[in-house]
N, C-alpha and C positions, 0 to 999 in steps of 0.2 A: 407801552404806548410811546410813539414818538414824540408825541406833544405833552407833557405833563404838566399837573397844574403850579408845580415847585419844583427846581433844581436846584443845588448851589454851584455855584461856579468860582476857579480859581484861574486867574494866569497862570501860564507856565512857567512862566517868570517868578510867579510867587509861591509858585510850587519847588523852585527850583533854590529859592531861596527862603522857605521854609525848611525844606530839607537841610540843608547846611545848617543854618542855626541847632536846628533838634539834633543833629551830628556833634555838633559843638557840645552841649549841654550833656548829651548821651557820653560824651568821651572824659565829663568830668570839669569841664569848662565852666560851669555852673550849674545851675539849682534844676532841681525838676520840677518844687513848686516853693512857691515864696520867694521865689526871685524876681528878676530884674524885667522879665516882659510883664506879668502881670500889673506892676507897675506901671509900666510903659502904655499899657493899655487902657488903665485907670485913666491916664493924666489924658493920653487923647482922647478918651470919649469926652471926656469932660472939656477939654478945647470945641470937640464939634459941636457939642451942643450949646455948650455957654452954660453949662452944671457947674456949680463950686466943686462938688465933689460927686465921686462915683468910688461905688465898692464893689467889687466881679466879685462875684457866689458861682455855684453851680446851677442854677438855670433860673429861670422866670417863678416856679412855684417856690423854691426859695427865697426867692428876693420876694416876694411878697408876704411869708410868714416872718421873716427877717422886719421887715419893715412894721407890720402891723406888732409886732412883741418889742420892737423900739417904740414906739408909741405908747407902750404900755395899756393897748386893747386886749379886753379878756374876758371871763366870766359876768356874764349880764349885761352886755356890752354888746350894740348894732352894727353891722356895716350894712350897706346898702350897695348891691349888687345887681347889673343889670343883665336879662334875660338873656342876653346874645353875648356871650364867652364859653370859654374852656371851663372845664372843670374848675381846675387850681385856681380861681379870680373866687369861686363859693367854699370851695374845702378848707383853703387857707385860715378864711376866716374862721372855720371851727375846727381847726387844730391849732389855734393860740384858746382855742374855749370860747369863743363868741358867737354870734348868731347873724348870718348870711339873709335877710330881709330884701327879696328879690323883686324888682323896679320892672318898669316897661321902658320898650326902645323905641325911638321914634324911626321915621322912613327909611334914613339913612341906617339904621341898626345897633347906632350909637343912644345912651342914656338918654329918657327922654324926661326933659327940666322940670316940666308941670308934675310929670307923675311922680317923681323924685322929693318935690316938693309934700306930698302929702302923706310920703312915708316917714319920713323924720320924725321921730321919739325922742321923747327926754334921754334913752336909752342909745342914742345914735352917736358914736364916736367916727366914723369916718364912712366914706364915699368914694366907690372902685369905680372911677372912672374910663372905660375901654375904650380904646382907641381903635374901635373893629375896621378891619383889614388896611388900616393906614391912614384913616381920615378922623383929623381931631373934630370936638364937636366948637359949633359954627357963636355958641354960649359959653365956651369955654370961663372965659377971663368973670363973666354975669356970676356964673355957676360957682367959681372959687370967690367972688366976692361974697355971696349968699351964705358959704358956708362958712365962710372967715368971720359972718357977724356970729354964727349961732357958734363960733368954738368946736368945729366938727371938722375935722381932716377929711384931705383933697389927695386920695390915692391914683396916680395915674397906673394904668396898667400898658403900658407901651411895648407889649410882644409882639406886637405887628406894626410897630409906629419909628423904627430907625430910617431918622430923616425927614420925617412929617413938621411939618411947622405950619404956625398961624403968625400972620403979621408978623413974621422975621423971628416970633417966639421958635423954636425946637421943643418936639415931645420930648418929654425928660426934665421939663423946666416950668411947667404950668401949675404945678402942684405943690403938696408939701414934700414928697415923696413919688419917685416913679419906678417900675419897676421894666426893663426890657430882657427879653428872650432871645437865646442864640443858639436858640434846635435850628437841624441841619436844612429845615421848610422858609426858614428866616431871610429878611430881608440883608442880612450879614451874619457868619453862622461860626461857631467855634465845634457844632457838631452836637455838643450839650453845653448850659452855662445861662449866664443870666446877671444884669448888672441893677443896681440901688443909685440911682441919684438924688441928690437931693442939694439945696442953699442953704439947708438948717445944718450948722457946724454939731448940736447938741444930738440930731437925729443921727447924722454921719456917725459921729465917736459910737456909739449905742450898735449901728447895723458892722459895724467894723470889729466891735467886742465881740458881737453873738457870732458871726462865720467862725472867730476864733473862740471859741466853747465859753465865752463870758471872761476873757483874759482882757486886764486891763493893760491897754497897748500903750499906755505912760510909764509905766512900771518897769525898772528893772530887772525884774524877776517873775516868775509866772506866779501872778496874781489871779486871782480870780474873782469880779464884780457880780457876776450874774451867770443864770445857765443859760448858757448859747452851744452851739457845736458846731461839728466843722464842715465850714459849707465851701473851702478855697477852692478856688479855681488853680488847675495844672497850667504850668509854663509852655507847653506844646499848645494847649487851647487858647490861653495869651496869644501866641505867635500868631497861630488863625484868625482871630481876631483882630489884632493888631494891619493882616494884611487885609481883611474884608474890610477895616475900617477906613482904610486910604482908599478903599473904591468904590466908597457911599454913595458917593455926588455921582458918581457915573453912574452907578446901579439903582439908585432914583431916577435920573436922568431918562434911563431906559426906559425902565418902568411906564414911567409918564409917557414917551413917543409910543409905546406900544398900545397904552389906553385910548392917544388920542388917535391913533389909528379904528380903534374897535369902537371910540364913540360917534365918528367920521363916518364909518360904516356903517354903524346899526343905527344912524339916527332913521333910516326908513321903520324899522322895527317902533323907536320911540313914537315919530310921529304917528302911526298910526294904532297905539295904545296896544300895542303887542309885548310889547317890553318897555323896561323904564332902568336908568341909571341909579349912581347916585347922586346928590346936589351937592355939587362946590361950593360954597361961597367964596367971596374975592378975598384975597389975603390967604387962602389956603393952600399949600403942598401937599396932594395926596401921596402917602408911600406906597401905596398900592401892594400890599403883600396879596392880595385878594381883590380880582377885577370882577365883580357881582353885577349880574343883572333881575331885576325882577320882572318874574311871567306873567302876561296878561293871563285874563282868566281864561278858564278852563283848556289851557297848556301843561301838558301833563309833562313835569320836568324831567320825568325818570324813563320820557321816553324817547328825549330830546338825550338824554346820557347816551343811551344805550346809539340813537343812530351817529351821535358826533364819536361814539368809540369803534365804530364802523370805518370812520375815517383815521384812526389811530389817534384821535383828538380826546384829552381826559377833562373831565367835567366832573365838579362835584358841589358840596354846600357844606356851611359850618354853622353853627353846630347843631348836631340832630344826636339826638334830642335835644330843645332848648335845657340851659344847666337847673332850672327849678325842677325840670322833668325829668333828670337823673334817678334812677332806682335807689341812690343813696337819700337824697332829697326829698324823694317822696314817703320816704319810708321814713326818716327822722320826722319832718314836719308836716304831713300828710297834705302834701302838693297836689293840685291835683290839671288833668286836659283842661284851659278854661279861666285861669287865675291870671293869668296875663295874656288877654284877646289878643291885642292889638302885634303883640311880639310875635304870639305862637302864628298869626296869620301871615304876617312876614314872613316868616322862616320856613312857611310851607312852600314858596313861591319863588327864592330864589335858588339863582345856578351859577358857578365860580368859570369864566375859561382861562385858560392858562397863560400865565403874567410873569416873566422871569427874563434874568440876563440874556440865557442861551432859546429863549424867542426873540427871531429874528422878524426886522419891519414886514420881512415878505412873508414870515409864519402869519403874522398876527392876520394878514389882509387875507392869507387864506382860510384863518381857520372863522375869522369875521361873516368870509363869502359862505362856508360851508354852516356855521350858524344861523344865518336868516334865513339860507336853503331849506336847513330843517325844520326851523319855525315856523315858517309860511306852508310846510309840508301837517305841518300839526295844527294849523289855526281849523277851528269846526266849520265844515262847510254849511 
């Protein structure tokens, strides 16, 4: 496809100067891991967002069983998990031994508060907050006060959330605990990899042991506090990181001119209940890893794929199955079509176009024109 719905992109420039560093390292100059970039890349995530601290693991499903076994969530123990994620935001939780208790999502496809509200258990230790395709939710700051009264942890899952902020807050920093992804689909990508932040210095020391197999990192000697194992991230994937991170603000930046291009364009679509966005509220940054529309009815979205891949245009949706409907899920707690209405009908309806650095302003207006084209081709006569 020409148009894809994710690429990553590098300057030449930082290609050109990644290579030399990894020349460096590779000739002996230093460390291949535990050195000096991962560091490096610790300290600036943590500058951009305004995190005390940050721990690079090897990818997003990590940092989140990393996270949830620092907390000391386990055996007969809840998280609350909502309908619209990946896999690893449900498995996580029951490979520390706890139980994944699956939420409904409101329009936007983010966690939805009322219905959040009424699954909470005496049994409930924490709350996977998703940051679905880049927009924080609009109760954010409501939602961690809520849970701050009842003593129930405030898991952000920020794999799709580099750069997204609310009121000047950064995802990364709303929670007790956040976790972001840096697969190569990412809104900044090391290729595989994944980062822990957190303002709790107690939670930090804990997700810092475990990537190091439970070694207590005060200690002069390999000690050993707890079983953890080894989750470090490589100094080559550092380096990646390190240069995607100096180019956030631009590659948001984009991001954003290209949405408001498609929202400029399709507002004929909105207005005339053919399609619908999603809702910003003020004070909000979307990251926009994912530009989603939803279909009015009876628009068949799998037909509107196939004509926009006629124009080398790629189109798709996340995630299908919703994760309570995973064959793993349904077969551990007998899930079933129907247990969450309101999600699973969402998620029949929408369609992703493609949102990245290397779309360009005049991609976006074309692929915007060749989208309503199709739409108004599909509306029932």
């Amino acid at each position: 496809m020409k148009y894809n719905t994710a690429f990553p992109f590098f300057y030449e420039s930082d290609i050109q100067d990644i290579l030399s560093k990894t020349e460096d390292f590779l000739r002996g100059n230093g460390m291949l891991s535990m050195g000096k970039y991962v560091h490096e890349f610790e300290q600036k995530f943590s500058q951009t967002i305004g995190a005390q601290h940050s721990i690079a693991v090897t990818s997003c499903t990590a940092a989140l069983e990393t996270v949830l076994t620092s907390m000391g969530i386990g055996v007969a123990d809840e998280v609350i998990v909502p309908a619209q994620t990946f896999i690893a935001t449900g498995s996580s939780v029951v490979r520390v031994g706890a139980r994944p208790v699956f939420c409904e999502v409101n329009e936007n496809f983010i966690l939805d508060f009322s219905d959040l509200k009424q699954r909470i258990t005496k049994n409930t230790k924490a709350v996977m907050l998703v940051h679905f395709a880049g927009i924080i939710h609009d109760d954010v700051f409501e939602i961690k006060k809520y849970l701050n009264e009842r003593d129930i942890y405030l898991i952000e899952d920020a794999a799709h959330a580099h750069g997204a902020s609310i009121n000047g807050v950064y995802a990364g920093n709303l929670g007790d605990a956040a976790c972001f992804s840096f697969f190569s689909t990412k809104n900044t990508t090391t290729g595989e990899g994944g980062m822990i932040t957190t303002n709790n210095p107690e939670l930090a020391k804990k997700c810092d042991s475990i990537r190091h197999r439970g070694k207590d990192m005060d200690a002069d000697c390999e000690l050993f506090n707890c079983i953890g194992t080894n989750l470090r991230l490589t100094e080559f994937q550092a380096l990646l990181g390190l240069t995607q991170l100096n180019r956030l603000n631009e590659f948001i930046s984009h991001r954003n001119a290209v949405a408001k291009i498609y929202n400029e364009k399709l507002s004929v679509l909105f207005s005339n209940n053919l399609a619908e966005g999603p809702e910003i509220a003020d004070g909000i940054v979307h990251a926009y890893w994912r530009y989603w529309i939803r279909l009015g009815a009876n628009i068949d979205r799998e037909n509107i794929q196939l004509k926009m891949a006629e124009n080398a245009i790629k189109t798709d949706w996340a995630y299908s199955p919703l994760v309570h409907l995973q064959p793993v899920f349904k077969e551990m707690y007998g899930n079933e079509q129907g247990m969450l209405p309101l999600s699973e009908a969402y998620a029949q309806t929408h369609i992703c176009l493609p949102i990245h650095f290397s779309i360009t302003l005049e991609d976006a207006e074309f692929i915007a024109d060749e989208f309503i084209k199709v739409v108004l081709a599909e509306v029932p006569r």
